[in-house]
VEXKE-365910 format. One record per atom (N, C-alpha, C): y, x, z. Coordinates in steps of 0.2 Angstrom, whole numbers, plus 5000, padded with zeros to 4 digits. Atoms other than C-alpha are relative to their C-alpha. Example, Ala and Ser with C-alpha at 12.3 -4.5 7.8 and 13.67 -1.06 7.14 Angstrom:
% residues 2
499450045000
497850625039
500650045000
499449964999
499550685036
500549965003
% end
This chain:
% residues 368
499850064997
508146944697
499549945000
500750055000
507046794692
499350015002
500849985001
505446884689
499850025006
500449974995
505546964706
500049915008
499950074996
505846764716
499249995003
500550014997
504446744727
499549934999
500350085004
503146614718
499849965005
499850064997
503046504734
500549975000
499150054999
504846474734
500349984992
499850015004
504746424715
499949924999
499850065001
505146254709
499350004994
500550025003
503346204701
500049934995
500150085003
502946054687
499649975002
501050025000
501046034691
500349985008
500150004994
501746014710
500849975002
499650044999
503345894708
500049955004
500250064995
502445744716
499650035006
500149974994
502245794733
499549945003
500350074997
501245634738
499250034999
500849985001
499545724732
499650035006
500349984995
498445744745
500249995007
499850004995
499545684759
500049895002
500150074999
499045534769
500549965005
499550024995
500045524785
500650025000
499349974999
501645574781
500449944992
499450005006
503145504770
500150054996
499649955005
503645584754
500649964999
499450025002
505545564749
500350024993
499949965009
505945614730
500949994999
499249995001
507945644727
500149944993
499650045003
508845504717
500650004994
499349994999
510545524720
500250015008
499749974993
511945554733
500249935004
500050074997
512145354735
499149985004
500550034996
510245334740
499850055005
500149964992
510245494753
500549965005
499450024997
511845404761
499549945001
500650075000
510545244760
499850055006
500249984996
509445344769
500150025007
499849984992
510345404783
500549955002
499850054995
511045224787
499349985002
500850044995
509145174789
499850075005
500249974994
508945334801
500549995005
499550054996
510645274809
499849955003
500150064998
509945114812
499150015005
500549964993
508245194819
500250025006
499749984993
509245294832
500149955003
499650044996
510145134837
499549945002
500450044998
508545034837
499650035006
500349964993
507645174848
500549985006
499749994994
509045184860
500049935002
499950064996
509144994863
499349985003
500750034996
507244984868
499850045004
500349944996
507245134877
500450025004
499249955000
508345244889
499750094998
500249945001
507245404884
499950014993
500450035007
506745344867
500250084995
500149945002
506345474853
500349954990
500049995006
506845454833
499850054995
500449955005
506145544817
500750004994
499849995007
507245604801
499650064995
500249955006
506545714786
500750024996
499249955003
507945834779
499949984992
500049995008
507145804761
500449924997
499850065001
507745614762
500950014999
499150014998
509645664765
500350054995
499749975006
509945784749
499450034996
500349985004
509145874733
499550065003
500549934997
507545974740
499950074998
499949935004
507846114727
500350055005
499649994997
509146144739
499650055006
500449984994
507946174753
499550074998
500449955003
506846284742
500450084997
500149945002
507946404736
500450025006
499549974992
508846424755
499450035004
500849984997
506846454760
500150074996
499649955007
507146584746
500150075005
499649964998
508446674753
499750035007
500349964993
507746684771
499550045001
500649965002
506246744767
499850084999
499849925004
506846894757
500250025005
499549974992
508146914773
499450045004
500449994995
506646924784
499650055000
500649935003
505347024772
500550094999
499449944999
506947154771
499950045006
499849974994
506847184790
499050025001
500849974998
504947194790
500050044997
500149925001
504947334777
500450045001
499849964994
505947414786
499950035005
500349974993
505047414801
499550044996
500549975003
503547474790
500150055000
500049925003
504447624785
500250045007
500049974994
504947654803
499250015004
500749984995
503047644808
499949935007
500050034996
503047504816
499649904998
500550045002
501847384807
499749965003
500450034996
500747254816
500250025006
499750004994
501847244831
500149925004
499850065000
502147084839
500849974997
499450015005
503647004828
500650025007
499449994994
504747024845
500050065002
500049944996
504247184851
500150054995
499749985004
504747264834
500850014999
499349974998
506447354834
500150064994
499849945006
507347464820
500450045005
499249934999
508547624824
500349974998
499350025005
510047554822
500350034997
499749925007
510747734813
499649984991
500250005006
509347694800
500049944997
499850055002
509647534798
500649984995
499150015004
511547544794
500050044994
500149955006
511147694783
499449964993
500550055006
509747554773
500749974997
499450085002
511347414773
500550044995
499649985004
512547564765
499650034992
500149975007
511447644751
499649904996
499950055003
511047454747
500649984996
499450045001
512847404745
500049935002
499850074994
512947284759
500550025003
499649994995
514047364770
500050084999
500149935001
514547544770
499950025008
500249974992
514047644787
500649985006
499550014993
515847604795
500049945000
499950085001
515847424790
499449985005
500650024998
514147404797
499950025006
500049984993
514447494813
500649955004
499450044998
516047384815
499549925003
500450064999
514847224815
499750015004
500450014995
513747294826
500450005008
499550034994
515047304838
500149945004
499750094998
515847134836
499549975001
500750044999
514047074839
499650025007
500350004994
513747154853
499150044999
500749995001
512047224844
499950094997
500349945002
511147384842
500450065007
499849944994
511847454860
499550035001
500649954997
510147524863
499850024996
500149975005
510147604850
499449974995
500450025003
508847504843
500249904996
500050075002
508847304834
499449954997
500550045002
507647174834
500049934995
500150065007
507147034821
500649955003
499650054999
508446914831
500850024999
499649985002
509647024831
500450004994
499949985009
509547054812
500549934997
499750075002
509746864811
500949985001
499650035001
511046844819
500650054997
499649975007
512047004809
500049944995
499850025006
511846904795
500149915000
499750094998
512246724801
500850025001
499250034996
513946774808
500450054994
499649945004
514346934794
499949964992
500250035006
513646844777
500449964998
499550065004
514646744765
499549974996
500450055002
513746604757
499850064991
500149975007
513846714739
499650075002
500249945000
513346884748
499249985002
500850034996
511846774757
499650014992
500350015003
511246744740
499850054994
500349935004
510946924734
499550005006
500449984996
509446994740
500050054999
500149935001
508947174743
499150004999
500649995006
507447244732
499950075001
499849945000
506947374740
499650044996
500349975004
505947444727
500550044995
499549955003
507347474716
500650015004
499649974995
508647504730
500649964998
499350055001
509947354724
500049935002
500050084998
510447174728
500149994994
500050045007
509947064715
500149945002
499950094998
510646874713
499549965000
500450055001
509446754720
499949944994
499850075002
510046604709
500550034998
499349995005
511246574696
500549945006
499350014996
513146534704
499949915001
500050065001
513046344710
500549954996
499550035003
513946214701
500649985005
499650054995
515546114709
499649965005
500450055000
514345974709
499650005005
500750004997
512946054718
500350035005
499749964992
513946154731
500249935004
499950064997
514745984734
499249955005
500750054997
512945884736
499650025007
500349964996
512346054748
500449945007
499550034997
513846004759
499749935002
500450075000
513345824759
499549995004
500749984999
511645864764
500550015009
499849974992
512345954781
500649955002
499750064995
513645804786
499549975000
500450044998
512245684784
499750025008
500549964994
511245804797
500349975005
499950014994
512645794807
500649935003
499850094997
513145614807
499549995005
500650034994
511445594815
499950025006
500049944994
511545734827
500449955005
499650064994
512945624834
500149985000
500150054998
512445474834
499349985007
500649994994
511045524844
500050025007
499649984996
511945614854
500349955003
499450074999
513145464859
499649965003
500550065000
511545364859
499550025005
500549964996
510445474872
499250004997
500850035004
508945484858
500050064998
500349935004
507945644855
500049984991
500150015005
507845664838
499550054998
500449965001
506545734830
500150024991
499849995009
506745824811
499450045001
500849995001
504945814804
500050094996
500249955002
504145994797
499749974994
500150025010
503845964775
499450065000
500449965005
502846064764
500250105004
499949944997
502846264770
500550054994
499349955005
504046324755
500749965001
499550034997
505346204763
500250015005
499950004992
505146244780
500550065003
499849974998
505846394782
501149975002
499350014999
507746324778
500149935004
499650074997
507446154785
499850025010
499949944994
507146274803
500450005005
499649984999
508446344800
500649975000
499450044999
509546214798
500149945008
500150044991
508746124815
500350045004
499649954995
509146284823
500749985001
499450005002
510846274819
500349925004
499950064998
510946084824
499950025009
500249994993
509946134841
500550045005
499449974998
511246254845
500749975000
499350064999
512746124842
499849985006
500250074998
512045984850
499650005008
500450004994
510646044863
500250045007
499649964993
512046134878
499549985004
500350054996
511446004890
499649995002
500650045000
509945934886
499849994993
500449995007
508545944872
500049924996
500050045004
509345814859
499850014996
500349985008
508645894842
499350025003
500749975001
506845924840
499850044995
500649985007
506046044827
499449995001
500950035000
504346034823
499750064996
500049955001
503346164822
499049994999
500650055000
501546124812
499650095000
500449944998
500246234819
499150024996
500550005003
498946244804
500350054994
499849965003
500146374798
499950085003
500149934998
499846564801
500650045005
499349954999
501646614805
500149955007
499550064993
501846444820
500150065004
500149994993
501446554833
500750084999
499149965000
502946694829
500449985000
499350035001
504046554823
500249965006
499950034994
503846474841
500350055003
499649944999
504246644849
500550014999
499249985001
505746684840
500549965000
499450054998
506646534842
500049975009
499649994989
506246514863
500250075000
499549974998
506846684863
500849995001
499650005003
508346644853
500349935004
499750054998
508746484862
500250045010
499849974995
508346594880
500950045000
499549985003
509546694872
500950005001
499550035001
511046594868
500249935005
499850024997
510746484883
499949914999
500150085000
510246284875
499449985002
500650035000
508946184877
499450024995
500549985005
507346224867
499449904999
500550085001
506546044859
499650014995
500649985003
505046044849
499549975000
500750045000
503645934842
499650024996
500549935001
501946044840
499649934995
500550015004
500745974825
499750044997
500649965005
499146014816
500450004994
499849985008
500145994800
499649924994
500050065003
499945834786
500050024993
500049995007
499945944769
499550064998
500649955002
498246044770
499850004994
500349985005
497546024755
500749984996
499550015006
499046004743
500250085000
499849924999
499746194753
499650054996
500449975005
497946264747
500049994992
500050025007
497946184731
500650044997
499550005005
499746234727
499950085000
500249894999
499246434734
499750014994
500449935004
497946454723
500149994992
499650005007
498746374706
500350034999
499549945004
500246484706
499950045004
500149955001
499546614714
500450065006
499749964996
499946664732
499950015006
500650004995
499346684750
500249945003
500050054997
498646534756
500549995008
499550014991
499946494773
499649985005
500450054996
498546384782
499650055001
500449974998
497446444793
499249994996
500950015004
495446464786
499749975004
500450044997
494746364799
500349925006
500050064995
494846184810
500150045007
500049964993
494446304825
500650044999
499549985003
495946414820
500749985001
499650035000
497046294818
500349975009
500150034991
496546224837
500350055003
499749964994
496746374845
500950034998
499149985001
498546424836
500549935004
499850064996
498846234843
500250015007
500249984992
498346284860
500550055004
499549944997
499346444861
500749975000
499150004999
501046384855
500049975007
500150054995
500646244868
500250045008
500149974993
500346344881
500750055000
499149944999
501946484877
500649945002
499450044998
503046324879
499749975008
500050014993
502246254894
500250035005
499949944996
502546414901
500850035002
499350005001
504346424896
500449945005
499850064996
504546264905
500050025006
500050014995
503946314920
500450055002
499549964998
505046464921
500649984999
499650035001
506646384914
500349935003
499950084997
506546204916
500549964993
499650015006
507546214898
499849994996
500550015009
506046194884
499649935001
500450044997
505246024881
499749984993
500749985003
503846004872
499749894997
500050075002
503345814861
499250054997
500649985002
501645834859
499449984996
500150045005
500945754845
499450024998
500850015002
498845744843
499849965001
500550054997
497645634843
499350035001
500949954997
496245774848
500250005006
500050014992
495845724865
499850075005
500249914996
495345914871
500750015000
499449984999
497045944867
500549965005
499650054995
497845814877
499750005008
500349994993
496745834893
500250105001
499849934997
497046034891
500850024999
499550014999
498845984891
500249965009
500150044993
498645874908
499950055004
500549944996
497546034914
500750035001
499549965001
498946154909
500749975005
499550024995
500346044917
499950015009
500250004992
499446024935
500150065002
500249925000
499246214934
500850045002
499250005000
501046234933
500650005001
499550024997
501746144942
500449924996
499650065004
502646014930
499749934999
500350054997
502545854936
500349924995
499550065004
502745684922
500750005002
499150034999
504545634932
500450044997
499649964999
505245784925
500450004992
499850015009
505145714906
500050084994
500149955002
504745884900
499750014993
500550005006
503245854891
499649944996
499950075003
503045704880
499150004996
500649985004
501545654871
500249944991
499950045002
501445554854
499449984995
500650025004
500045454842
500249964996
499850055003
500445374828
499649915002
500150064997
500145184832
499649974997
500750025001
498445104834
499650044996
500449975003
497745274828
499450025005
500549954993
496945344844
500249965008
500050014994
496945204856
500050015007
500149994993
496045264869
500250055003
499549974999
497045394871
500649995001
499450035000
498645324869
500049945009
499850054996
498345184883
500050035007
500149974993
497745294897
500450065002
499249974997
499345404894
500449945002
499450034999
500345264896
500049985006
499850024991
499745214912
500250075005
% end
């Protein structure tokens, strides 16, 4: 149980004050459930001030400000293991260092994993594939996987994981309290008070990307939001920081998954604001650094995602893209890339941002 919890995704003492080594960013530390409610009248009043000085206008919320972060950490947890389940899986099918999309299980040996697990017996789990529509090709990819267990998963069976070494589902986490199930709860109305005020209000929103052992569930819960809210037109943003090794598969499988299911795809790309605290906390407790090894590295993982959404735009006309650097090679190989393309400013596609009076020269001759 405990001992096998994946030590990024553990709750540290030496690494409680998250403020260490971060300059441009807000830290939010939990209270109570009266000063998240705080919190999200003052992002309530952001949207309302964006939308009054703007009619395109963008606002920013952080997930860690609107409930207990722990929350976030052990929901990163859960996914993780979901996910690491389905890659050694593929491993044991031969299918190792594939691109994360272009990997596919047999679905025969798949349902055959989920019943000697005790997930699902083979009839059970052939039924679900049905109702899902999934594994007609005899095959099942990482999205598919997902969404089996988004729409099959009960909040109690989510929080066993499979261990495939000794061949059983072990309990993530002890049973939450009233207290704390109630708080979870909480947490997800806030989201979606703001979701639709925003909505109402015509103001992107953008929900900032935290520390890399939070990220995975606060993702997943944009996700979740982007598929509410974005039919129409790209009102949720994620944020996807590109000085992490995983960005450039995590941008992929959510434009597939958005191609997919048909919404808009919204998205603000950063180099990332928790470089050295991520290494620091890697090599304390003891696990692999997420950041990439170099500045150059980091640019070209920048560049790619960039460029896969550019590209998504130009086919679609559905993904849009907040561009957020103050590296001027990247903002001119953004200008380059659009000309190229075809995508033309009026289309409001492609957005840029700088924090203010960081990178004036920059800033002012996008504005003209």
């Amino acid at each position: 149980g405990a001992e096998q919890r994946e030590k990024q995704y553990r709750a540290h003492r030496g690494f409680g004050d998250r403020r260490g080594g971060v300059i441009s960013a807000r830290t939010y530390f939990y209270a109570d459930e009266a000063k998240c409610d705080q919190h999200m009248e003052t992002f309530l009043r952001c949207i309302d001030a964006s939308s009054g000085s703007s009619e395109d206008g963008f606002s920013a919320i952080k997930l860690t400000a609107l409930g207990r972060p722990q929350f976030l950490l052990q929901f990163s947890e859960v996914l993780v293991k979901w996910r690491r389940f389905f890659h050694q899986m593929e491993a044991e099918q031969g299918q190792a260092g594939r691109a994360v999309l272009e990997m596919k299980l047999e679905a025969e040996k798949l349902q055959e994993a989920l019943a000697n697990l005790g997930i699902a017996t083979k009839a059970e789990s052939q039924h679900w594939f049905t109702g899902e529509n999934l594994g007609v090709s005899g095959t099942v990819d990482l999205l598919d996987w997902n969404s089996l267990i988004d729409s099959r998963t009960k909040l109690s069976k989510l929080l066993l994981v499979p261990n495939m070494q000794t061949g059983q589902l072990e309990p993530l986490l002890s049973r939450f309290t009233e207290e704390e199930d109630l708080q979870m709860k909480r947490m997800l109305q806030r989201m979606d008070v703001l979701a639709k005020r925003a909505t109402e209000k015509g103001v992107r929103l953008m929900v900032d990307a935290e520390q890399s052992y939070f990220q995975p569930a606060i993702s997943r819960l944009t996700l979740e939001m982007q598929r509410r809210f974005n039919r129409d037109r790209a009102i949720i943003f994620n944020t996807y920081q590109c000085y992490l090794k995983e960005a450039y598969d995590n941008v992929t499988v959510d434009v597939e998954l958005s191609r997919r299911e048909g919404w808009h795809f919204g998205t603000k790309l950063v180099r990332g604001a928790y470089m050295e605290q991520e290494r620091e906390r890697a090599a304390q407790i003891g696990y692999e650094d997420p950041i990439n090894p170099t500045y150059e590295k980091t640019n070209e993982m920048y560049h790619r995602c960039l460029d896969y959404i550019l590209e998504e735009i130009k086919h679609s006309r559905k993904a849009n893209v907040m561009v957020a650097s103050h590296n001027e090679d990247t903002v001119k190989f953004t200008l380059r890339r659009m000309m190229e393309l075809g995508i033309h400013p009026s289309e409001k596609k492609v957005y840029f941002g700088q924090l203010l009076g960081m990178c004036d020269q920059i800033t002012f001759p996008l504005g003209e």
